[in-house]
C-alpha positions in Angstrom: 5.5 0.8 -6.5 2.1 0.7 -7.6 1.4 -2.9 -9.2 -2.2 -2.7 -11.5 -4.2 -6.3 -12.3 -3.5 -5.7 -16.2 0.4 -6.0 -15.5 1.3 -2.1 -15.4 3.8 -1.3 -12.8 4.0 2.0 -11.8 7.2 3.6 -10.1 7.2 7.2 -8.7 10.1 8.5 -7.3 9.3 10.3 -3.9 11.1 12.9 -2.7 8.7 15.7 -4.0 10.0 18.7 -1.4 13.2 18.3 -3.2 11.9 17.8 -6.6 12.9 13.9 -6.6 16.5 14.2 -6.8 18.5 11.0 -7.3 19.8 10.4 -4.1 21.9 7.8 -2.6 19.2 6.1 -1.1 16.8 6.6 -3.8 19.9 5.0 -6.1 19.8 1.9 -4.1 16.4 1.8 -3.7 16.3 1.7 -7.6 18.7 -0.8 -8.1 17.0 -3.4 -5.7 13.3 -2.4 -8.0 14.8 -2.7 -11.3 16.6 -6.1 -10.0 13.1 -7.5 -8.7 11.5 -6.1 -12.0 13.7 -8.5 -14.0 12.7 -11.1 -12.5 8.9 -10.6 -12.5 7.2 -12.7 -15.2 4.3 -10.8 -14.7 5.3 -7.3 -15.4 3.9 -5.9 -19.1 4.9 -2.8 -19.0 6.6 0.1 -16.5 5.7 3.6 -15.9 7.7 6.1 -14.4 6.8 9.2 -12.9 7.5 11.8 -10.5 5.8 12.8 -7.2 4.6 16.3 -6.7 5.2 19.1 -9.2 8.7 17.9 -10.4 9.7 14.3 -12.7 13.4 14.8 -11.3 15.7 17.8 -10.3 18.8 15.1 -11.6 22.2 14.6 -9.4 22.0 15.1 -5.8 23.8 19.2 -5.4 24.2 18.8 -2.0 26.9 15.8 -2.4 28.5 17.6 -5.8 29.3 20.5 -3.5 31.0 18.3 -1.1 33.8 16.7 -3.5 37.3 17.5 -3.7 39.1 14.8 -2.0 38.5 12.2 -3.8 40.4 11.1 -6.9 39.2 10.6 -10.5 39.9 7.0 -10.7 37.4 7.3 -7.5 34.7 9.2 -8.7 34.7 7.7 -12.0 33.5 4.0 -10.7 31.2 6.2 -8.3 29.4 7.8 -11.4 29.8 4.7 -13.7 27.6 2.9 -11.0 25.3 5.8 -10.4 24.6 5.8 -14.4 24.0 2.1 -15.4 22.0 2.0 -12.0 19.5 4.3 -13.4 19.9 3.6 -17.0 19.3 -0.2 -16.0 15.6 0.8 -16.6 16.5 0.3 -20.7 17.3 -3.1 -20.0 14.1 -4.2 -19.0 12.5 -6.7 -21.7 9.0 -4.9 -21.2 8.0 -1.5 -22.6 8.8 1.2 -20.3 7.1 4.6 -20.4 8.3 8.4 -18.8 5.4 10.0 -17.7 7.6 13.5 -17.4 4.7 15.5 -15.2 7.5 18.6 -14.2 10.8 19.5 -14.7 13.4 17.0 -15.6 16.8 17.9 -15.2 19.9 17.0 -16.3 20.3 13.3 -15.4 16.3 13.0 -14.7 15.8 14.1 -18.3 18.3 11.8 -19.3 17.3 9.3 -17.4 13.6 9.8 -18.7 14.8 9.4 -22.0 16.2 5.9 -21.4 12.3 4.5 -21.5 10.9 3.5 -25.2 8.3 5.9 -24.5 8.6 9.3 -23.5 5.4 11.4 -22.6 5.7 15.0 -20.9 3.0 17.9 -19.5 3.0 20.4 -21.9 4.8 22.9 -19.3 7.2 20.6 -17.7 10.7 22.1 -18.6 13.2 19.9 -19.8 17.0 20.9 -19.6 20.5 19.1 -19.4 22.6 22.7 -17.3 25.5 20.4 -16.8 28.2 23.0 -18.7 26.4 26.1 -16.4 27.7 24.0 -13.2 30.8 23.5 -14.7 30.2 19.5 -15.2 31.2 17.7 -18.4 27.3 16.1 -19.2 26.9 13.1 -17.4 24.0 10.0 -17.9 24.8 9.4 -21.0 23.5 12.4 -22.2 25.8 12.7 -25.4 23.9 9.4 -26.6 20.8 9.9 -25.3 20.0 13.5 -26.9 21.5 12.7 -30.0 19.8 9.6 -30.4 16.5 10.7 -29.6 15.8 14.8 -31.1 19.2 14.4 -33.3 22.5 16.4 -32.7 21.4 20.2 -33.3 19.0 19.5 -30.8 21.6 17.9 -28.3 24.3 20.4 -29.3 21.6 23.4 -28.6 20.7 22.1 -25.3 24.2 21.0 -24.4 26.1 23.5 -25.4 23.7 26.6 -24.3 21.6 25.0 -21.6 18.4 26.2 -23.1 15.4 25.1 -21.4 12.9 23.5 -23.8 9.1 23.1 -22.9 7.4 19.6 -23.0 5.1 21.0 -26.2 8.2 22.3 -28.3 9.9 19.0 -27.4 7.7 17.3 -29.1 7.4 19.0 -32.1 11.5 18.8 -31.8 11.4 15.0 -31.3 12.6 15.0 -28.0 9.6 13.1 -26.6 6.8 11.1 -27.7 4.4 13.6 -27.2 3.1 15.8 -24.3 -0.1 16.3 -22.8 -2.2 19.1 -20.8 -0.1 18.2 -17.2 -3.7 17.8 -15.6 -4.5 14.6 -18.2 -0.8 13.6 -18.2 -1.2 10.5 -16.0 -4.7 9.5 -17.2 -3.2 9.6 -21.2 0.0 7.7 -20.2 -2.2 4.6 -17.6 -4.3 4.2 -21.2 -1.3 4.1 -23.4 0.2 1.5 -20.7 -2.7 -0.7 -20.6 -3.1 -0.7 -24.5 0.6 -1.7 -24.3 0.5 -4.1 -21.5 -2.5 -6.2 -23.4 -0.9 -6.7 -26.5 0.7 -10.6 -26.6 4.0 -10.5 -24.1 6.4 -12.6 -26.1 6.2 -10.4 -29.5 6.4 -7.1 -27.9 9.5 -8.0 -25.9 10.7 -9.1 -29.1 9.9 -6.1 -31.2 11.7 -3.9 -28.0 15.0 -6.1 -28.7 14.6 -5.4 -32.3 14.2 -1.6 -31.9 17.1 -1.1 -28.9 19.9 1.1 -29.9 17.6 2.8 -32.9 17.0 -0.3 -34.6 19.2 -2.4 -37.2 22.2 -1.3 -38.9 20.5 -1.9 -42.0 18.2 -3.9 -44.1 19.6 -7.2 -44.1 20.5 -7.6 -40.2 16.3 -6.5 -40.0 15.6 -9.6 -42.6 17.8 -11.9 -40.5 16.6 -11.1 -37.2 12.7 -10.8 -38.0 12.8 -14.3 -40.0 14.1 -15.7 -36.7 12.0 -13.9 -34.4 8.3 -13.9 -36.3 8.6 -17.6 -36.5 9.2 -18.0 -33.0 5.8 -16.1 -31.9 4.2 -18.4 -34.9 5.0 -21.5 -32.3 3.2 -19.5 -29.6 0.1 -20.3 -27.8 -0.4 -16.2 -27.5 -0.3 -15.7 -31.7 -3.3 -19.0 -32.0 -5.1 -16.8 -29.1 -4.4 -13.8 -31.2 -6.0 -14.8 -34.5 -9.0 -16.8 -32.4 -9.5 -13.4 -31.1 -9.8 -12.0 -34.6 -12.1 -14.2 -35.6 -14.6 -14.5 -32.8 -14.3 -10.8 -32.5 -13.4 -10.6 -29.0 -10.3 -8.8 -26.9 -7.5 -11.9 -26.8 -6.4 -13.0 -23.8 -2.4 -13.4 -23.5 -0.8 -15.2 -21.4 2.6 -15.3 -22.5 3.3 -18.4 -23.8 
């Protein structure tokens, strides 16, 4: 974990001779960040990255090829924990950002997608191959990709396995948008400090508002945002906010 002065925490998972896969210990490693995470008032936003040349290779192989013995009922709580474990990273009040710098695979892509903003190297290859290993998808991976690029995208990369390239998965909506992978890091640290200085309480706001896709529909929008603006019109951060304006000058937040 590497925690910056302007609130940016940045997480890299390390295992980069094996491409980062998501280990048992790297699981529980995870879980005990995330839980410290939550707690931490200071935290503004989250970056996650890979080390080496890979984001994440996904599921650990080595332990797939060992089952057999156990039952379903067995490996079903096994996997339910493994997913919300690393999907607990959507839960998160602050912004969260995938800084994709290789390939993400299967439940590393899907697990990328779970951050509000996704950013990949122009060459990193992205691919869910769970039907070529003879696994139903996993990770939530039939929300995720539908949610995100829409369902021909999902169903293409689903049903066929196609690997798509971090440029074409821009252009196809599947991330945010994707970089030269030597200016990868550098793009997404200035898109994490722009986020992490903008005022604490509205942005964690406007990330409830937006989780799930957004309201069902106008109304529910009208409702919530009538609640929600007026409580940031109470704040300390929104007076700092238009002082700022008017003196010309970068506001100073501090989340109250």
């Amino acid at each position: 974990m590497d925690r910056r002065d302007d609130g940016v925490v940045v997480l890299t998972l390390n295992r980069p001779e094996r491409r980062n896969p998501m280990t048992d210990a790297m699981t529980e490693q995870w879980r005990q960040t995330i839980a410290g995470l939550r707690q931490d008032r200071d935290v503004r936003c989250v970056v996650v990255t890979g080390a080496g040349n890979a984001f994440s290779s996904g599921g650990d192989l080595s332990w797939l090829a060992e089952r057999g013995a156990e039952s379903v009922p067995v490996l079903r709580d096994r996997m339910l924990g493994f997913y919300r474990t690393w999907l607990s990273i959507a839960d998160l009040e602050v912004p969260t950002i995938a800084a994709v710098n290789g390939a993400a695979v299967g439940a590393g892509l899907c697990f990328a997608l779970a951050c509000d903003l996704v950013y990949a190297a122009e060459d990193a290859k992205l691919l869910v191959p769970f039907t070529s290993l003879g696994l139903h998808p996993g990770m939530a991976a039939t929300y995720l990709l539908p949610r995100v690029a829409g369902v021909g995208v999902a169903r293409e990369m689903l049903l066929t396995g196609r690997t798509m390239l971090g440029a074409e998965a821009a252009s196809a909506g599947l991330v945010t948008r994707a970089f030269p992978r030597e200016t990868l890091l550098a793009e997404v640290m200035e898109i994490a400090s722009r986020t992490a200085a903008n005022a604490p309480i509205a942005t964690r706001l406007t990330k409830i508002a937006l989780s799930g896709g957004g309201h069902a529909d106008l109304e529910a929008a009208l409702r919530w945002e009538s609640l929600a603006q007026p409580v940031t019109m109470t704040s300390d951060d929104m007076r700092e906010g238009l002082a700022a304006q008017r003196e010309r000058r970068v506001p100073r937040f501090r989340n109250s």
